[in-house]
Every structure is written in C-alpha cells, then in structure tokens.
N, C-alpha and C positions, 0 to 999 in steps of 0.2 A: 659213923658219920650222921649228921642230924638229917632229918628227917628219911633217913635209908640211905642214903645219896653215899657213892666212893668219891675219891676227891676230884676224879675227872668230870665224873655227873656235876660235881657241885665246881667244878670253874665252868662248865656247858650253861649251867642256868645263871651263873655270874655273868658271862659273854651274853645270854640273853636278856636278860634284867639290863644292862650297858645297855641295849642296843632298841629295848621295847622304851628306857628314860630321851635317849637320842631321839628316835622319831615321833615322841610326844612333843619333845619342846620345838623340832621342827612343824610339826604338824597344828602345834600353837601360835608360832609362828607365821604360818602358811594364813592360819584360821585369822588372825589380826589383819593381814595384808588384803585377802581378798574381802573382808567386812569393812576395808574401809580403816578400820580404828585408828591408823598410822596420821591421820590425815584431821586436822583440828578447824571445825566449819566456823567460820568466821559471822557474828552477832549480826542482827541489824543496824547497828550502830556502826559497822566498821568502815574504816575512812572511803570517800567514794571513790580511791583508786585501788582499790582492790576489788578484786569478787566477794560478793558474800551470798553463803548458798541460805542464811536466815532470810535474803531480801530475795532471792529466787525463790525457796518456799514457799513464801506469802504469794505468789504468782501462782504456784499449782494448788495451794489454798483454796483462792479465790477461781480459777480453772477446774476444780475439782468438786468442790463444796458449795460453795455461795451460786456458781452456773450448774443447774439441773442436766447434765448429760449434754456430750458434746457429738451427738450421734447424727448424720445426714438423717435429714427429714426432723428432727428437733428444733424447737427453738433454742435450744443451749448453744448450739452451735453459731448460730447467728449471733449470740451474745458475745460467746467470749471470742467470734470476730471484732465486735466495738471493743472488746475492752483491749485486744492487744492492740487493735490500732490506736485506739487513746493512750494508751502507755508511749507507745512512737511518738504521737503528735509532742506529746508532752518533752521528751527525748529531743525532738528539734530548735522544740521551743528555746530550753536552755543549752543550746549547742553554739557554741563561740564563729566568728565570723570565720574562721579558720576552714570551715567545714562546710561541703557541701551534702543536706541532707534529702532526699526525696522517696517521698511515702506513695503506695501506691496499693488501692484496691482492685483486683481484677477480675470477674467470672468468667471461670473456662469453660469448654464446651469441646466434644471432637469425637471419636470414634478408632477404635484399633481392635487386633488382636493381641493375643499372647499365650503366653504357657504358665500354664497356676497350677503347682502342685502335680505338675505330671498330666495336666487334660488342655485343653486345646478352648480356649475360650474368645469371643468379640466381648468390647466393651462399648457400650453409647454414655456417654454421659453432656450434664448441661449445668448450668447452674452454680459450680463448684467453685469458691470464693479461695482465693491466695491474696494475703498482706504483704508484699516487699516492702525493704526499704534498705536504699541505696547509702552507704555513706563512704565519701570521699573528699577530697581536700576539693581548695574554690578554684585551681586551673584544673582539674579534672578533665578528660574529653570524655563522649559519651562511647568513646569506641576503645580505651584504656581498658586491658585486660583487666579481669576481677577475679577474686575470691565468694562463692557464691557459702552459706551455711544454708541447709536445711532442714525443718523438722515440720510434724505435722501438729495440728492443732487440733483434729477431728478423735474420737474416741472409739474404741470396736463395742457392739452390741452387749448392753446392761452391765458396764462400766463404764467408773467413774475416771479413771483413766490418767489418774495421777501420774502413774509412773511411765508408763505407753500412754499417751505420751507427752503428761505436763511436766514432765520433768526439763524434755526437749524445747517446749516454748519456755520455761522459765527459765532456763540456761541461756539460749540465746538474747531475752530479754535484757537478765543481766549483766550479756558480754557488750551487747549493744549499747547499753547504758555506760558501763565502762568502758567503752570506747571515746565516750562524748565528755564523761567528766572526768577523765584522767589526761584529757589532752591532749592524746595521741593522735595526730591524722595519719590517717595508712596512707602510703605510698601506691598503691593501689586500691580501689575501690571492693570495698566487700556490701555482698548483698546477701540481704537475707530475706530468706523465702519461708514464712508461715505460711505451710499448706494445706487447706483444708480436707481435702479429699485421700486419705493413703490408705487408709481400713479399707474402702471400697476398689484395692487394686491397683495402687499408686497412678491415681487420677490424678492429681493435683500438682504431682512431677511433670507428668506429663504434657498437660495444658501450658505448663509454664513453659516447655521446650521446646512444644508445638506453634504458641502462640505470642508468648511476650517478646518484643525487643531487646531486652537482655541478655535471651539466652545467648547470643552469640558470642558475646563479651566474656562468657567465662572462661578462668584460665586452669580454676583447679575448683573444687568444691569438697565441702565435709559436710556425712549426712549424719544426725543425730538420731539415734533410736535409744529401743528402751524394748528387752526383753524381759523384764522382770522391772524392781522395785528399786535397784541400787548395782551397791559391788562393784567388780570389775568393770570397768570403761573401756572391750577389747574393742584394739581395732580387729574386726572380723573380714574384712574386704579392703582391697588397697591396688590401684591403680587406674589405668595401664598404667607398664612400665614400674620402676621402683622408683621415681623421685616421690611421689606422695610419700609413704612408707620412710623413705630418709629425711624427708621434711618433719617427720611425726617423732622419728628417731633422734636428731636434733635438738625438737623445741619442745618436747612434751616436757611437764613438770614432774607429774607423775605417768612414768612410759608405763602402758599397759598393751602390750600388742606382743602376737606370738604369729609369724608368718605362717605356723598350720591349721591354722582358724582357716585359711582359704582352701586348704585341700577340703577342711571337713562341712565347710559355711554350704555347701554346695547340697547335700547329702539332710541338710537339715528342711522340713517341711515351713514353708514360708520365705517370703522374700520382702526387700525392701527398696528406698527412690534409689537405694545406688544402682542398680542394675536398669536404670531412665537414662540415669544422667551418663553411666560410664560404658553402656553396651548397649542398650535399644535403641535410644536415639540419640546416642553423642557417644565419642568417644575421649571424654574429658576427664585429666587424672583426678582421681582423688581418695577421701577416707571413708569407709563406711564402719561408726563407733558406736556401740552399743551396749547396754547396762545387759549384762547377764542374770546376775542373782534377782531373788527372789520371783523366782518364774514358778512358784506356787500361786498369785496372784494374776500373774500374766494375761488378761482379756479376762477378769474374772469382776464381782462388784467389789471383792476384798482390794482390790487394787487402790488403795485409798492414802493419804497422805500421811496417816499414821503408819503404814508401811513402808515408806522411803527408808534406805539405811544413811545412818548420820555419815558425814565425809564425803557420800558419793557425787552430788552436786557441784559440792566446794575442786573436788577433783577435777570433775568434767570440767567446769567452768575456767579454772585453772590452766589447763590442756588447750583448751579450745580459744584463748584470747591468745598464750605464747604459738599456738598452730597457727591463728590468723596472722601474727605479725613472721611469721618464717614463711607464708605461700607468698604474702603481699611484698617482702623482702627480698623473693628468690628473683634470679636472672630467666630463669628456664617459665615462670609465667607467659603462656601466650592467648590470646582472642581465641576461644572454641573455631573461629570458621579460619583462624591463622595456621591453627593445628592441624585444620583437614586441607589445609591447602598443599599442591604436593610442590611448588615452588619453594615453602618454606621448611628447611629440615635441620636448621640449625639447632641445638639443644635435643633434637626429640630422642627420647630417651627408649630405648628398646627393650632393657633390662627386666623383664619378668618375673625372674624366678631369683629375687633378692630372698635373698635369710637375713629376718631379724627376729629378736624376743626381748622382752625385758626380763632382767632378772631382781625377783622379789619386786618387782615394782622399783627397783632402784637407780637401773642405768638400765639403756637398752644398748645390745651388741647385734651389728648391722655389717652385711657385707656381701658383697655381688654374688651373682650368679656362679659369674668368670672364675670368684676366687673360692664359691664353694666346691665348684668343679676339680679346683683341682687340691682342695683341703678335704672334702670328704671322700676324697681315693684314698687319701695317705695310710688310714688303721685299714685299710685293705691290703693294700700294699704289705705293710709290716705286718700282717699276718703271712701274709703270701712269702715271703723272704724270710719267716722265719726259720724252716728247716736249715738254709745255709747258714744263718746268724748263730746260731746255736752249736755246729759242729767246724764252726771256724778253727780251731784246735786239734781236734780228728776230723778233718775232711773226707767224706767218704761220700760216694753215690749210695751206698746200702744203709749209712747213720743216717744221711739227709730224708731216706724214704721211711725209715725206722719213726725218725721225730715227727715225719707227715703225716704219720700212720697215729701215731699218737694223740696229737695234734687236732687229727680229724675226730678220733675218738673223744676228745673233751666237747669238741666240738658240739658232737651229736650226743652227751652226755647233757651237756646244757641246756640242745636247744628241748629234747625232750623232758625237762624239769621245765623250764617253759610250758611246753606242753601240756605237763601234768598241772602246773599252776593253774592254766586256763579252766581245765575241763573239769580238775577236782570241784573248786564251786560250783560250775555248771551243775555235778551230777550233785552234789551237795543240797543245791535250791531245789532240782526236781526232787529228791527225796523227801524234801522240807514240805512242798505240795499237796503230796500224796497225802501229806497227814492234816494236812490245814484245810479249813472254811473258806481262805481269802489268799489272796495275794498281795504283794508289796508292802506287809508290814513294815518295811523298811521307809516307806515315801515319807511318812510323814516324823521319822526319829533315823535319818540319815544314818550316824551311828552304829545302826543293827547294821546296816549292808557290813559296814566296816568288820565290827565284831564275828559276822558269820563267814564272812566269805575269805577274811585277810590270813586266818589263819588255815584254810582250807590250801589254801595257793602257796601261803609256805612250806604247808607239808607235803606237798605237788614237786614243788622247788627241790626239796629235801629228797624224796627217793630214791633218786637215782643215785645218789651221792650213799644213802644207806644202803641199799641193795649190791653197789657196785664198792665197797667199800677199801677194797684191794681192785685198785687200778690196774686193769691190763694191759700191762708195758712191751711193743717191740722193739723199746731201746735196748742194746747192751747195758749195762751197771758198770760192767766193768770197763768198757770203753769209755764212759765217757766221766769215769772216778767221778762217780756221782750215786747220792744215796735211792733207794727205790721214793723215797717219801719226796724229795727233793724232783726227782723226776714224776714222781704224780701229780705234786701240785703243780706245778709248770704246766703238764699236759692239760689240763685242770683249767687253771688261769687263763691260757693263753687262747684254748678251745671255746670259755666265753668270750675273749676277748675276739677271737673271731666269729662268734655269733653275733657281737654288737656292729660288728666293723660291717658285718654282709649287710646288715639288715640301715646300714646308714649309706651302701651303697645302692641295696634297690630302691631305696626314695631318691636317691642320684639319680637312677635309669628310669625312673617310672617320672620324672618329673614333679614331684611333687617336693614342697618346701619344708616338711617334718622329720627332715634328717639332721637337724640342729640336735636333737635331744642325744640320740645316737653317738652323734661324734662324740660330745659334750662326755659320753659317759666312756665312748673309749680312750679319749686326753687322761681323765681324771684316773682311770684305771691303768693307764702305762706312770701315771706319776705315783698313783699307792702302792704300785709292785715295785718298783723301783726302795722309794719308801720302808718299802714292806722286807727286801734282800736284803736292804743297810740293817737294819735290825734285828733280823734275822742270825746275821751272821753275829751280833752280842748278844740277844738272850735267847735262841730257839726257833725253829720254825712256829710251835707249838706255844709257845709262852702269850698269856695276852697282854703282855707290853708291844709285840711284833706286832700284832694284829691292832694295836691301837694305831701303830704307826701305818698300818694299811689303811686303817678306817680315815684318819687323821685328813689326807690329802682328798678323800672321796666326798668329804664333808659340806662342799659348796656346790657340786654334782647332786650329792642327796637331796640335800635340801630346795636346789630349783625342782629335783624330781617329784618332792611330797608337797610342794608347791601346784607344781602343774598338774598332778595329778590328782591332788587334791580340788583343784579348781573344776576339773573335766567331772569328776564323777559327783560333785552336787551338783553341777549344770544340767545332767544326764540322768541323775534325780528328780530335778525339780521338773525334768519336763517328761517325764514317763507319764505324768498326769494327763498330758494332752497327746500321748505318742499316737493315737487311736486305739478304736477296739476293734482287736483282730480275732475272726471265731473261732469257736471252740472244733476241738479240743486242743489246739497249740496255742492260742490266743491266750488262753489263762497261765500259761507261761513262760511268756514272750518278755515282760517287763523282767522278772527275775534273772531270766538267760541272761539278758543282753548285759545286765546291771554287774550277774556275778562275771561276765567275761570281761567287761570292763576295769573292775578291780582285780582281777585277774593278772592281765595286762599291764595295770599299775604295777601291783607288786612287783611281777619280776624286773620293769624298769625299773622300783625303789628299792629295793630289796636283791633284785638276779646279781647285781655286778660281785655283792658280797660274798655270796658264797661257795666260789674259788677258796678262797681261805679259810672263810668263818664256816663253812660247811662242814668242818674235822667236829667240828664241837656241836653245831646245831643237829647233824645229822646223827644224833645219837637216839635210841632208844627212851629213855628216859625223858628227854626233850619230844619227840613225836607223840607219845603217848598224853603227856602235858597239853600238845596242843588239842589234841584227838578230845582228851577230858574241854577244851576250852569250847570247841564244834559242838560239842553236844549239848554245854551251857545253854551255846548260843543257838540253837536250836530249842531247846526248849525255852528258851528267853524272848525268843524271837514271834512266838507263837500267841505271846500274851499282852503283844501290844495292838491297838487296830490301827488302819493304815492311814485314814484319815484325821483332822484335828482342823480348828478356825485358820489355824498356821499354815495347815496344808491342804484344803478344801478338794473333795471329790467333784469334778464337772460334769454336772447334768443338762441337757438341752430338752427345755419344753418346748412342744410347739401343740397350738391349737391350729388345726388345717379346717379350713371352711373351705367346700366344695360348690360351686357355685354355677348358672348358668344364665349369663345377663345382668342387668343394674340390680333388679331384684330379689330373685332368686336362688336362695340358700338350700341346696341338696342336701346337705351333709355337714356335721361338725366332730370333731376328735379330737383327744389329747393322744398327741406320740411324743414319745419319751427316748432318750436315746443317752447312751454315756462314751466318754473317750478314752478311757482306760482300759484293763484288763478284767477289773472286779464288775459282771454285770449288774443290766437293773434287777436282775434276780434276786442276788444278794442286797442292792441300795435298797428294796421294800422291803425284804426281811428285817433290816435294821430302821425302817422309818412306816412302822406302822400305819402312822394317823394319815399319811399319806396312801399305801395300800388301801385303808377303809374309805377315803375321800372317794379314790380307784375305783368301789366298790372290787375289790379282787384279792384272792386269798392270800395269806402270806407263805403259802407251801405253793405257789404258783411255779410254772414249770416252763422252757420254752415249747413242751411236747404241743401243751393244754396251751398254751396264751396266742391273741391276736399278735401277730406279726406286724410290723409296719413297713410295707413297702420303701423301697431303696427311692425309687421315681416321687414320693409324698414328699422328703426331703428337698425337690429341686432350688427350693429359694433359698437355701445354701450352700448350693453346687459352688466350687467341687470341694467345699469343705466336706461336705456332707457322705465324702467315701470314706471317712475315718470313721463314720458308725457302721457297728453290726450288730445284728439281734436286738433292733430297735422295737418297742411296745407298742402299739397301739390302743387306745381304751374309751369309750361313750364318753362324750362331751354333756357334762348338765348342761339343761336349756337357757340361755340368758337372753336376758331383756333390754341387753345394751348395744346388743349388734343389728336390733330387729327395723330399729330405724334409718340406718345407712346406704349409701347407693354401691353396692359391689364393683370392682373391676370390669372391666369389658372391654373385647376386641371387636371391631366390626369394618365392614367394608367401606372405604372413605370415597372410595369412585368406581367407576368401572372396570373393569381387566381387561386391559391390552393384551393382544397377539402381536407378536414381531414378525418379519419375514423371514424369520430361523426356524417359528415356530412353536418360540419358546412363551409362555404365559405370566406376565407381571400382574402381580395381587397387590393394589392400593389398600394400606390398610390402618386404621386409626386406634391406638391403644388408649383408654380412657382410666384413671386410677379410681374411678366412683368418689366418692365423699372423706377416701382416709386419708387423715393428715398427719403421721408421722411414718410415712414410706420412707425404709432403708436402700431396698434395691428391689427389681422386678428382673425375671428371670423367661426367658423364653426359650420352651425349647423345638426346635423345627426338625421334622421327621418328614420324608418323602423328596419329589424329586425334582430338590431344592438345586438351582445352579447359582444362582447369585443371589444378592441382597442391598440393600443400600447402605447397611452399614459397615463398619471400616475397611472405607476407601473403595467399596463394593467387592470385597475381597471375602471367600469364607475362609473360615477356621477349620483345623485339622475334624473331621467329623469324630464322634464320641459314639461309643457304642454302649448304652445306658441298660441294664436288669435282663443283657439278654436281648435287647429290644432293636428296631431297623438302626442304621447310623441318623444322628443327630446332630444339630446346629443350635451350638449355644452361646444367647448373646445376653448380658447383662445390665439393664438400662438405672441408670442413678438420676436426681438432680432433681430437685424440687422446682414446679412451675404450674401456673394455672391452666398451661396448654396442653394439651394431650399429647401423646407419640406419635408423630406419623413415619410412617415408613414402606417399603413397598419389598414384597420376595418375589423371587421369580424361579419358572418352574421350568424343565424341559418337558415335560409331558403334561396329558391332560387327566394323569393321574392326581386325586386332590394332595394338597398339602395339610398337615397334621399340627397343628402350634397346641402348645402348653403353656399357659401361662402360670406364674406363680411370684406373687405380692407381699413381701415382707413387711408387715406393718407394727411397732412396736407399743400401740395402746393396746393394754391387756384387758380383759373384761373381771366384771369383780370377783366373778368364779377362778379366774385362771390366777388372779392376785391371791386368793384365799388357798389354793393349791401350793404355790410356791411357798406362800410363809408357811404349810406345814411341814416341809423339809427339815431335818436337823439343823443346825449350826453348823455342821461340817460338809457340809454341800452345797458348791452353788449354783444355782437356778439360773441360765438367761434362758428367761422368758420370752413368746414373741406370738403373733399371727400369720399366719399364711394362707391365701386366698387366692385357690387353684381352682380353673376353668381350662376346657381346652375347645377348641374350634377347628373345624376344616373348612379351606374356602378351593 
C-alpha cells in the first residue's frame, strides 16, 4: 500500500482528509460571517434612505481624528459635544413639517453607589453633558411612550476611541438622519441619548434617569456598545422578560444574538448603561448590542478608524433603524412609570428565560421558556425509554437492564473522551511552558491555539474508543439476533446521545438559556442515525458511503457548531490581553489553561457527536500517531512565534505618582509600570531595551532585586487597578514642567460639629490645584467613618485594601472651577485617614519620551497621579 498504509489505514485517513476539507470550508465560512464580509457597506453617495456606514465613518473620522481625545477633563470632549449637536441642529433643520424634533443639551450632576468589578464603590460627579434629541410626529404628546437609543460619546484613557465608542455615536447619527430624510415618522417617539460620561462608570446613564423629564416616558431602549473594532453585533443582554429579544428576533436584518451571551455576559469583567436603564434604576425592557471583535484594540490608542472591520456599521445601522421601527410598532410599548405601576398589568410580559440564536447570521430561531421546557426534556426522555424501545420484540426485565447497562457504558465512554479532550490540551500547554520564555504565543496568530490544542482534544476524544476497542456488551447476541458490532455501535451512539441530552437538561434545571446548542446537536443526531441505519442496511455499517449518510444530516448542526465556536474562542483570544495579571507561579499559565480548555470544549461539541460512528476509523493507530506527529509540529511551531504584534498590542500602564503634601509641595516622583496579562514586565524590558536603560535597570532584572510597587500607589484606578500584579516601581528624572503648578489639596472648610449622639462631622473642601485635564479623583476613607454626604448619605460595602483597616471609596468626576466640598462623619474621636489620588492626563516631556521608546507592539496609556493623604 503507498505510503505503508493496509487499506483500512488508507480509508481511516480518506474519512479524515473528508472530514479536516468539511470543517475548513465551514470554518471559512464561519470566518466570512463573523468578519462581516457577507454584508456590502453602502458609499457616500447612497441614496438618503438607506443607511450608509461610508457617511457614519466620516462621523468616527471626525470623532476620532480631527477631535484630540474625547477624555472627561479634555477639551476634545467638549468638541465633539458641538459637533454632534450641530449635526442634530442641521437634522431638524431639514426635517419636514411632519415631524416633531427637539434637541436638548443637559449637565448632570448626582451621587450614588455601586458594584464595579466585584468592589463596592460611591460615585460624586457634576458637570457631565448629555445631547438628546427627541423625534416624533407633530400630534405627539409629551407623555407618549418612547423608544430611547443610547450610546456614549466620551472615550476611555489614551484612546482615540473610534470604535468604543465612535462607532455608537456614528450609528445613531446616521439612523437619526435617516429617520428624517427617508420620511418615516415613528409612531412613537424615539430618543436618543448621546451620553457623555460612560468610561467614568455609566454616569451619563445615570443622570439622565435620575434627572431628565424623559426618563419616564421610556417604553423599551437599545444600548449601543462597542467591545472591540467591528464583527459580530451580539445582543449580549436582553430584557426583562423576552419581548425585547423577540422584537430583535423579528426585525433584525442581520440577527446576531445567541440567548447564552446572558448566562456568560455576567461572568465577564466590565459593565455597560444597560444594567442603569434595566436594573439599577429602571426596570425598562430592552437590548444591550455590542461589537465584539477586534478587542485587540479595545481601550488601547490602536483603536483608531483604520481598524473598523468593513460591513460592521452598515449591519449595526441596518439592525438598529428595522429595531426602532418593531419597539415603536409594538402594542406591548408602555411609559416606564406605566410599567411600574401595579394598576397596570396588561401586556407585561414575564418570560425570562426565552431561547433564541441566529443561525449564521441568517434567521434567528426564537422560542419561550414554556416551550423550551418542555422541548429540552424530550432527548432525555428518549434516552431514558430507550431500554424498553429497543427490546420491544424480546421484552424482558433482564434485556431492558442488560441495554441500561450498555447504554450507561457508552455513556460513561463518551463522557470521559470529553474528559480527556479537555484536559489533553490543558496538560499539552503546561508542558509547552515548561520549555518556553513567554506565554500566549498564540494571542497574536490565533491560528496556533487552533493548531496545538485541536488536535490534542481529538486524540482525548479518541482513547477511549481505542483503548476500549471491543465493546463490553451485557446484551445477549443471541437474544436479540443482533451482530456484536451492531450492538456496539448502538451502545456507542446512543450513550453519546445521552451525554448531549443530560447536559441540555442541566441548563434546563440550572436555569440558564445555553441548552439550545445541546438540543440542537441531539435533533441532528437522532436524524443522522436514523440516516446512518437506512444506509446501513445497503452498503455496511463500515462502508464510508454509510457514514456520509450519517455525516449528511449533522451538517447544518456542525456548522452553527464551528460557527459558535469559532466566534467564542477569538473573543476569548482577543481578551486574554486585558484578562489581568495573576501571580506567579499560576499566573503564567492561567491564559493558556483557560484558552486550551476552551477549545477543548469546542471540539467535542464540533467534533464529540461524530464519533459514535466515525470513531471505527479515526480511532485507529495510524490516525493517533499522525495526529501525535501534528502536536509536536505544533509545538515546536508554536514556540517560534512571539505573542505580541501592532495587530495584537501587549497593554502597559504608566503611571508617574507624584507624592505631595499641600499646593506646593512635591515629596516624591516615580514611574510605576504595571501590565495586564500573563507575560510580566520582566519579560516586556527584556524585549524593549532602550526602555530598561531609560529605566536606568538591568535587563536580567528580577522580581527578587526590583522595587516593587505598592497595590495602594495604584488608587486613581481603583478598582481596575486589582488586575495588576507584580507591578515596578522605578526613580522618576527631575522635570521642569511640574515645578511650576499648584498641587491637590484637602483642607478644612469650617469647623467640626459634634451631635448629641456624639458623632463628629468633618467640613471639608477638596481643591484640584492648577491641573487641567483631571480624569477622576479618588478618595479613600479609612477609620471610624459612619456616614458621608455623598450618595444619598449612604456608605458603600467597605473594601479591605493591601491587608489594610476597611475602607470607603468614592470617586469624584466633572470639570468645574469650584472645589469639592463635602463633609464625613465619624463615631468616635478617633481621627479619620483620607487618601487622595488625582488622575491627570498631561504628561511631562520626560514621561512623553519614555512612552515613545516602547516597541510598536505595546501600548502605553500614559498618565499622572497626585497622591496626598490627610487626617482630620
């Protein structure tokens, strides 16, 4: 035989060669769909009743490029406030009598708590500008339930912010614009909310909820985000209830939404204005849709408009005018304060736990709760009744237990190739470690994860099926005139078939909405065995014309599988860059783990249903050893790429900490360096020299020998700031641009009251000195602290910071020429402890000259921080 091969080996690598060409063109496939390509962006020229994502462009253009940074405490921000409200004015201008339009600037102001990333936070803010504009027909009332859109206008720290989030104001722009010249007056009023303030905490949601006359009026809302650059447009968040989600299911042009984006949205680091509008302070349905890809740029300066992927605008935009016209359409629209009224309970929709997905982007399949409830028992069921089903002919209580026994065996035959799929890669990457310099070669050439770990999981998948190669049958043979191989596979097939079926009924009982996949793959699997008999019985169990016929009907299964899965595991890529850095020694192989368990898990969902059958031929010697040769490639292939690239940038955070005591005086200056990944700054100097000699510090530097940087130095990025570990510290050269400036300072604004409780109020006035591009100011209160004046006079869950007493942290925003004032109050006449720490993002020429000597593949937000603390 050629190349050594008998002719079984050589139909085993036929059936895999089939089956490696199949999941290319789905996987090309997949790769078209979620890039967009399907989708053809409409010129500047095209007619003004359609969208066109070339005229929204030009919006994040001129939001991105032509306005210098759209950061609170910039003037960029204040700009491209004028410019989207001059786009509106102009919008009204030529808006037909038909239409009622009304533009509205507002500064919010308020104070609250909340929960960030897992810590317990106050917010003060002031000053924070929102553009509405109302458009509705000329009998209008002002109490006419609405459709509210929201997106923010503001950008996060040293980006430019294209895509987080000028994508979202250019979107709306241009839905709003075609709303006006294509004629349509909505039936109900839509407003839309450009909000300034969301980086800093979804302020700008919040003001608006707190404070505008509108809020009441809303009936349903969609909030636009942007995790990335493009791609997919998932809805990630969707309600209460299921009418949003079927409104979206309905009218979407291109449906992009998978109902288990809400089990896992939860679980992800970061939040968005949905959780304002639909659960903090309103309980108003709606969509929360956001760009996933390209979240290599994500809050980075690469986030630039050359990074947009083509189609994804033309989609959103597309989505988002046919969503506006299906909420403004709907009967079930009511007044947010209609909604909370318990008089009114007509329409209100209770449905939670709706299943819907799109499939390829093509059609979405949508359906209650009620009826998943009683569709994802069903492949449980027929698992469970299959003993009787099979010995319908010889009835016996000893066949039926004989077929359970079997039954269970394939069972626990499958689920442990599962098993082994997971953990092969697992132990595959740490042995990949052991021999490497760096971690996550894979981040920045995707690809490799695939290569190293896909076929690790298939050979996982495979063992049992080779090990166990002769089925251990308590069927008779002869009772049930039935071949040993006939009654293996069966045992076999059906044993996966009830691993799929359990595993679709505990997201049944756990309540969560990701048992669509599940079902989906046990349907497709009772139609390819079925398939797979008829065939059977004309050419062989064995023959691969049978096995086409098994493959045949799995085919639209498979494909949403390497679709979704494909989707999950570059989203899950592109964000291990910011997952945090966890310490050593599990830190450094925390990304890999989770990456190879992740495709892991793909696999045997794209790949487990097949090998019931196809397992005769793959689970062959010749085939494992093939793949074993391909591990090893890809291990050694994998070792020669590095992790980062301009495509995939490594995240660094400078910060210069000026230590200060009063208007004047400067104690202390440092550069502390910190990264959010796995690969430390040990390794980022090793590879960026001219940066280590800037450093003055060796390039065999060690964490034994190096300054350390305190956890507490970090506060003016609480609580982002727990995603660093084993941060640098290092001497600040002296500059001559800070020497002239008036520092921060807290000081007493009046006397301290005693109450007759006993307890002690501290009057006290926070001053920002002379810097004028303040982000946020950061306070942290330590001692025995009972109340405060800010939000609502309410504290916050206390935080227990480095080891240190409990602490009260409140974070103050909003540009103004007046100081802070505020008042703490104490139970005892123990003093209180305040830290202050001042984000300001004018850098000195020293700190400028440090960032550009970074690579190209790293990026730098830069920034100042100007920490004092006081007791009073």
């Amino acid at each position: 035989m050629a190349f050594g091969l008998n002719s079984d080996d050589a139909t085993a690598f036929k059936l895999l060669i089939c089956l490696a060409v199949m999941y290319g063109l789905m996987s090309m496939l997949a790769h078209s769909i979620v890039h967009m390509k399907f989708v053809k962006p409409l010129a500047i020229d095209a007619p003004l009743d359609r969208f066109s994502e070339a005229r929204a462009v030009e919006h994040v253009r001129i939001l991105s490029q032509e306005i210098d940074g759209r950061q609170e405490g910039r003037p960029g921000l204040r700009e491209a406030a004028r410019y989207i409200n001059g786009q509106l004015e102009m919008m009204k201008e030529r808006a037909s009598d038909e239409f009622r339009i009304e533009i509205e600037e507002t500064v919010v102001d308020g104070s609250f708590s909340m929960m960030f990333l897992g810590h317990s936070i106050s917010l003060g803010y002031r000053n924070h500008t929102n553009i509405l504009m109302r458009i509705s027909s000329v009998d209008s009332r002002e109490t006419d339930p609405s459709v509210l859109i929201n997106g923010h206008f503001d950008s996060p720290l040293g980006s430019p912010g294209a895509g987080d989030c000028g994508t979202c104001v250019a979107s709306m722009l241009e839905v709003a614009r075609l709303i006006v010249d294509s004629g349509w007056v909505p039936p109900r009023p839509v407003i839309f909310l450009f909000n300034g303030a969301e980086e800093l905490f979804l302020l700008g949601s919040h003001g608006f909820m707190e404070k505008h006359r509108w809020h009441d009026t809303i009936g349903a809302f969609v909030n636009v985000e942007a995790s990335g650059t493009g791609g997919l447009d998932l809805v990630c968040q969707s309600g209460p209830g299921s009418w949003p989600s079927r409104v979206y299911a309905q009218s979407a042009v291109y449906p992009m939404a998978h109902s288990v984006a809400q089990d896992v949205f939860p679980v992800i680091p970061g939040d968005t204005d949905y959780r304002i509008f639909s659960q903090d302070y309103g309980n108003i349905p709606g969509l929360d849709i956001i760009f996933l890809f390209g979240g290599y740029f994500y809050h980075t300066s690469y986030d630039t408009v050359e990074r947009l992927l083509p189609g994804s605008i033309q989609a959103r935009g597309e989505n988002l005018f046919s969503i506006i016209k299906g909420f403004t359409n709907s009967s079930m629209l009511q007044n947010f304060y209609k909604q909370a009224s318990p008089e009114i309970t007509i329409h209100q929709d209770k449905d939670d736990g709706a299943i819907f997905f799109d499939y390829l982007s093509w059609f979405m399949v949508f359906y209650s709760s009620g009826l998943a409830l009683v569709l994802h028992k069903i492949p449980i069921a027929v698992f469970l009744i299959l003993p009787f089903l099979l010995n319908l002919r010889n009835f016996s209580i000893t066949s039926c237990l004989a077929t359970f026994s079997d039954l269970t065996k394939g069972f626990l035959s499958h689920a442990l190739g599962v098993f082994l799929a997971i953990v092969s890669p697992v132990m595959f990457s740490i042995l990949r470690l052991l021999f490497t310099n760096y971690s996550m070669n894979w981040f920045s050439h995707p690809y490799l994860a695939y290569l190293m770990f896909v076929p690790c999981s298939l050979v996982g998948l495979l063992i049992p099926r080779t090990f166990w190669s002769c089925f251990p049958l308590s069927q008779d043979i002869s009772v049930f005139q039935a071949s040993r191989e006939v009654l293996s596979d069966e045992a076999r097939f059906w044993g996966a078939f009830g691993f799929f079926s359990s595993l679709t009924m505990a997201y049944l009982l756990a309540g969560l909405s990701g048992g669509f996949l599940t079902f989906f793959a046990c349907i497709s699997m009772l139609a390819a065995w079925l398939s797979f008999s008829l065939a059977a019985t004309h050419y062989g169990r064995r023959s691969l014309r049978s096995i086409l016929f098994f493959v045949l009907p799995m085919v639209p299964y498979l494909a949403y599988s390497v679709y979704f899965g494909g989707f999950l595991a570059q989203f899950l890529i592109e964000k291990t860059g910011m997952m945090g850095s966890i310490p050593p020694p599990y830190g450094y192989f925390i990304p890999d783990i989770v990456v190879a368990v992740t495709i892991g898990v793909l696999t045997s969902v794209c790949i487990g249903p097949l090998i019931p059958v196809c397992g005769h031929w793959l689970a062959r010697s010749s085939i494992l050893q093939f793949l074993l040769q391909i591990i090893v490639i890809g291990l050694a292939v994998s070792s020669q790429f590095f992790p980062y690239s301009m495509a995939a940038p490594k995240r660094v955070v400078l910060q210069q900490t000026y230590i200060t005591s009063g208007p004047n005086h400067l104690e202390n200056s440092s550069y502390e360096l910190s990264v959010v990944d796995s690969n430390s700054l040990i390794f980022l100097l090793k590879h960026a020299p001219d940066v280590a000699n800037e450093l003055q510090t060796d390039l065999d530097l060690s964490f034994e020998t190096a300054n350390l940087s305190r956890q507490e130095n970090w506060l003016a990025l609480f609580p982002v700031s727990f995603m660093f570990s084993r941060s640098l510290k290092f001497p600040a050269k002296e500059s001559t641009s800070k020497k002239d400036i008036h520092f921060p300072y807290l000081i007493s604004s009046k006397p301290q009251t005693i109450s007759d409780h006993g307890s002690r109020r501290v009057y006290l006035e926070l001053s920002l000195g002379s810097l004028e591009e303040v982000w946020v100011t950061v306070l942290n209160v330590t001692g025995p602290l009972s109340n405060w004046s800010f939000a609502d006079n309410k504290l916050p869950a206390p935080e227990i910071l480095a080891g240190g007493p409990p602490s009260y942290i409140c974070r103050l925003s909003g540009a103004s020429h007046e100081n802070w004032r505020f008042w703490l109050e104490a139970e005892s006449e123990e003093k209180l402890r305040i830290d202050v720490a001042v984000l300001d993002q004018q850098l000195t020429n020293e700190v400028k000259r440090l960032k550009s000597l970074f690579p190209d593949w790293v990026d730098v937000i830069a920034y100042s921080s100007f920490m004092s603390t006081y007791t009073f």
